[in-house]
N, C-alpha and C positions, 0 to 999 in steps of 0.2 A: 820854686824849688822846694823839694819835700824834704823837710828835716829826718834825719836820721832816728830821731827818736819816735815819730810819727810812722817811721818805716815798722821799726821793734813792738810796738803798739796792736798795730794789727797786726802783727803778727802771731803775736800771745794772743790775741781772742781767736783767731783762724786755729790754733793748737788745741785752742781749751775746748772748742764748739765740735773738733775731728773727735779729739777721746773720748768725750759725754755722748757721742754717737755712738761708740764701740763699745764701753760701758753696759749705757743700755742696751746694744745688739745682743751683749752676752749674758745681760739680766734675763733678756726676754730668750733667748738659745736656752738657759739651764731651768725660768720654768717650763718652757716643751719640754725638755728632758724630763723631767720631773713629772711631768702630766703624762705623757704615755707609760709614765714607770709605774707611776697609781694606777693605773688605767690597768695595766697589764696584772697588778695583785691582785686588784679589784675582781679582775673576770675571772683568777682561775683559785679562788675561796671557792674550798669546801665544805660544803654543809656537815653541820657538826652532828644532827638528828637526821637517823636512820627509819623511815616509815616502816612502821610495823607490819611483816606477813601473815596471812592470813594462815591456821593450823588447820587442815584437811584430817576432822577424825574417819578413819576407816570402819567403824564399829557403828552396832544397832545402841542408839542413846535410849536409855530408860533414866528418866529425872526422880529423886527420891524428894519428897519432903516429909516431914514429922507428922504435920495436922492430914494433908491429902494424899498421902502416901505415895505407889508405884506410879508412874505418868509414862506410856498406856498401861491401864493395871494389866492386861494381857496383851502379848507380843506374841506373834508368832513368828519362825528364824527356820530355816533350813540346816542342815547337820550341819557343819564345818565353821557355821558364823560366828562372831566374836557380839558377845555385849557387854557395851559398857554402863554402869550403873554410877550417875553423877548425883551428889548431896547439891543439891538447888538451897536447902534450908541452911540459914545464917546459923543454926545450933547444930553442931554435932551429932551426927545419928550414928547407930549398927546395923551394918545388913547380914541379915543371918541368911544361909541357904539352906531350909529343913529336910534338903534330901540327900548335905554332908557332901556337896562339890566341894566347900574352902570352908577355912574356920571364918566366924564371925569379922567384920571389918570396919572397924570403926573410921568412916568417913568425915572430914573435917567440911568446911564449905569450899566448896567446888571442887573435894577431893574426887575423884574418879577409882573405880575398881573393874577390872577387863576379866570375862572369862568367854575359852572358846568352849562351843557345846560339842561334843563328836559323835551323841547317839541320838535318838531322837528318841519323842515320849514325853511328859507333859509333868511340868518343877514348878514347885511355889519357892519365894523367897519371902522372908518378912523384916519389918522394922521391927527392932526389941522393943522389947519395954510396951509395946501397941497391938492392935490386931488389924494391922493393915497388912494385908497380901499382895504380893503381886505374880504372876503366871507369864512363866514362858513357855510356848508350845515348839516342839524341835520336832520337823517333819521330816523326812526323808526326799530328796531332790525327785525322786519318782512320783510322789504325792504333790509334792509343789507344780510339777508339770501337769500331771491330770487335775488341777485343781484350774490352771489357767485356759487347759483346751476347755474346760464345762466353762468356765465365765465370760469364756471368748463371745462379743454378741454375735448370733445368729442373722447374717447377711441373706433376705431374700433377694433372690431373683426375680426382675417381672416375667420372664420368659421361663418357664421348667426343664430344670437341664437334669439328666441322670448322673447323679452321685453317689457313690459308695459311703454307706454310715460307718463311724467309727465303730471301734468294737469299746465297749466299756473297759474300763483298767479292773484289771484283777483285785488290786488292793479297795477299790468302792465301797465293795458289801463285803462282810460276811454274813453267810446263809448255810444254816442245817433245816434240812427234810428228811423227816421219816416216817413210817408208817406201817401200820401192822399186818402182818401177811394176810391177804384177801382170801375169804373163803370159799372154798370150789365147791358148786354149785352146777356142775359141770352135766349132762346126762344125754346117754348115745352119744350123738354126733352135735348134740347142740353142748356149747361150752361157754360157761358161764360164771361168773365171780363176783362177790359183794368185797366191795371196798368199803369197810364202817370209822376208818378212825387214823388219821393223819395229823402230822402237824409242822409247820412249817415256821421259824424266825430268819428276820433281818436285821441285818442290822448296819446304820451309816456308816461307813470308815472316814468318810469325808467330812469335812467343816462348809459345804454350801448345802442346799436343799434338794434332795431327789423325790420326783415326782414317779411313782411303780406304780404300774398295772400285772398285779399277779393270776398267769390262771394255772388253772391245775390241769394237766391233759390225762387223758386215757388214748396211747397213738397218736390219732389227729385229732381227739374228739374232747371237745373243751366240757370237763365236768363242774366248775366250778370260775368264779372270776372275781377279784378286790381292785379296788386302787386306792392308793393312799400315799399318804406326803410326808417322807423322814427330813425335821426340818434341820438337822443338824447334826455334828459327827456325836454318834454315839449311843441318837433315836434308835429304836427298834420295835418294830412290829410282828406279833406273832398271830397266827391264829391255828385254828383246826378246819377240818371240812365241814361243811353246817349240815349234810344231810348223807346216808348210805347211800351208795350208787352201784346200781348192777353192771359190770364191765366184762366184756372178754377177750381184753387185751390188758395184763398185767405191768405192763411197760406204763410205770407213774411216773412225771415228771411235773415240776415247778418250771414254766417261761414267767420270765421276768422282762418288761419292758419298760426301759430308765430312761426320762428325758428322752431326747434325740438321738440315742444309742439303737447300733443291733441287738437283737433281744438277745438273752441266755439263758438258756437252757439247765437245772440242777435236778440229776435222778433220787426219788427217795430211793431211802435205804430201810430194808425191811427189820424190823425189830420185833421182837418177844411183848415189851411194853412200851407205853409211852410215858413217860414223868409228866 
């Protein structure tokens, strides 16, 4: 016979052994709770540091320092371009513009100063206080283009194909010829004239090298012939005729033949003297 009290007995450890399981069931339910709730802060933290973008300048960069001064000392920029003129030196500089675009600018480190060009034609700028120079050269978009068809390279063909030469750009050269009215020499029916005294300059418009072959004609009839090599814009070559030539076709003209261009053609013009 089971005593009653032996009943009561295990009963209380049967109670205490049910709750110490629910207990812990809901220790361990509220850390899950807890860990997916870390879990879910944890993933949606935002970064507090923003990566720096990168600044896209639009402008031709010229670098100023004190001791080295302009960096490239000359630039060259087409009309409408914008430069910007950056102090690289840790001290303080001025950039003065000696042809009076802006007043002087005194430049801190890494201060920047922007100017757009709108004519073309060739400006020096300087640092005070120093004799460093720096050169911008402003072309005209018409020059920039005949500047790249001459440096464009010269693709042969193995096979020879016919092709039409460019014609040279009008702004290339300029060229004056003239020459003193030839003396008639003329008699009956034979017609005749002394050419004594001519003279002819060129000169480069362009910043590459033209290679000219000059002749002098009388009609078809080649009186005289040069070549020579204007190595840069603003070379010029002049000469005169090296000897009198009896002609009897008064019709004088300067062909010119430039690099791989059609030739052209310049008529002297007749004059009283020559300078």
């Amino acid at each position: 016979m089971v005593r009653p009290t032996s009943i009561l007995f295990i009963t209380t450890i049967l109670l205490t052994t049910l709750l110490s399981g629910c207990v812990e069931d809901a220790s361990i339910t509220e850390i899950a709770e807890d860990s997916k709730t870390n879990s879910t802060i944890t993933t949606n933290i935002t970064p507090l540091v923003t990566p720096p973008q990168e600044v896209v300048s639009t402008g031709i960069l010229v670098k100023l320092d004190g001791i080295i001064g302009f960096i490239p000392t000359i630039q060259t920029i087409k009309t409408g371009d914008e430069v910007i003129w950056e102090n690289f030196d840790p001290a303080s500089i001025i950039l003065v513009s000696n042809d009076g675009f802006f007043d002087a600018k005194l430049l801190a480190f890494y201060q920047q100063f922007r100017y757009v060009f709108s004519r073309s034609g060739t400006y020096t700028f300087s640092i005070k206080n120093t004799n460093l120079i720096g050169t911008i050269i402003v072309e005209s978009e018409e020059i920039m283009e005949s500047k790249k068809i001459m440096e464009s390279p010269v693709i042969q063909d193995p096979v020879p194909t016919l092709t039409k030469q460019l014609e040279l750009p009008s702004t290339a050269l300029y060229v004056t010829v003239r020459m003193k009215k030839p003396i008639d020499w003329s008699s009956g029916s034979e017609i005749k004239y002394e050419l004594d005294a001519l003279k002819a300059k060129i000169m480069n418009q362009i910043d590459i090298p033209l290679t000219i072959k000059a002749q002098i004609l009388s009609g078809d009839q080649i009186l005289e012939e040069k070549t020579f090599i204007l190595e840069k814009q603003n070379s010029v070559n002049e000469f005169s005729n090296e000897k009198n030539h009896f002609i009897n076709d008064t019709n004088i003209n300067l062909r010119l033949f430039v690099n791989s261009y059609q030739p052209v053609d310049y008529k002297f013009v007749v004059v009283d003297q020559l300078n």
